[in-house]
C-alpha positions in Angstrom: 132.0 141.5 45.0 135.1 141.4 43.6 136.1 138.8 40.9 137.4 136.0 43.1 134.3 136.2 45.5 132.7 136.3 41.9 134.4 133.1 41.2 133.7 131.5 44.5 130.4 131.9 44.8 129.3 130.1 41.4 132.0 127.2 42.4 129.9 127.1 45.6 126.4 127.5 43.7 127.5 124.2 41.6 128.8 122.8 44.9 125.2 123.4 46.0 123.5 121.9 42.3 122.3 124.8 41.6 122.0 124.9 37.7 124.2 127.1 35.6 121.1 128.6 34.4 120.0 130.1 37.4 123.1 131.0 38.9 123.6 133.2 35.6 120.8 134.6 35.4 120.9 135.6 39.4 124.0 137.2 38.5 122.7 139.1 35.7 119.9 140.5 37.4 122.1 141.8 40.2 124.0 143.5 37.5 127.0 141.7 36.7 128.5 141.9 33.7 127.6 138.9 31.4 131.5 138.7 30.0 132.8 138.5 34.2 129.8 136.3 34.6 130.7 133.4 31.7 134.2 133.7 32.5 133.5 133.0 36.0 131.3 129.9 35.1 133.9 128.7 32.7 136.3 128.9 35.7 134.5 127.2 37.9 133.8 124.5 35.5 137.4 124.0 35.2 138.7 123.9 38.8 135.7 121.0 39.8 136.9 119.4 36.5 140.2 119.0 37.4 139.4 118.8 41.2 137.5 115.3 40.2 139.8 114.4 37.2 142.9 113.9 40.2 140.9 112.8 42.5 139.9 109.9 40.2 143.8 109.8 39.5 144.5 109.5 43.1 141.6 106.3 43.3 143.5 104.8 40.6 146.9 105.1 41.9 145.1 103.6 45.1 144.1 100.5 43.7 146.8 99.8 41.4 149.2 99.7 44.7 146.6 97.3 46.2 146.9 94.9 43.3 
């Protein structure tokens, strides 16, 4: 699996709630490298995090036109 697919299947784990903790250690023990392995955590963290940070923008924007 190459690194995207690497990074889309734990954006799709956390998708699923499956806890970071589990998904790591899956990894692991199919012998990814634990560096490729946080990295790809700490990029999935950030896409959902800004995902829902302008989504919440666009909500805002949404009801400030409505007032």
């Amino acid at each position: 699996m190459p690194r995207q697919q690497l990074s889309d299947y734990v954006k799709e784990q956390f998708n699923q709630d499956i806890p970071v903790h589990i998904i790591r250690d899956t990894l692991l023990e199919k012998g990814w490298n634990i560096i490729d392995v946080d990295e790809a955590i700490t990029d999935a963290r950030n896409e959902i995090s800004s995902a829902k940070t302008k989504s919440n923008l666009k909500e805002t924007e949404k009801e400030e036109i409505k007032q």
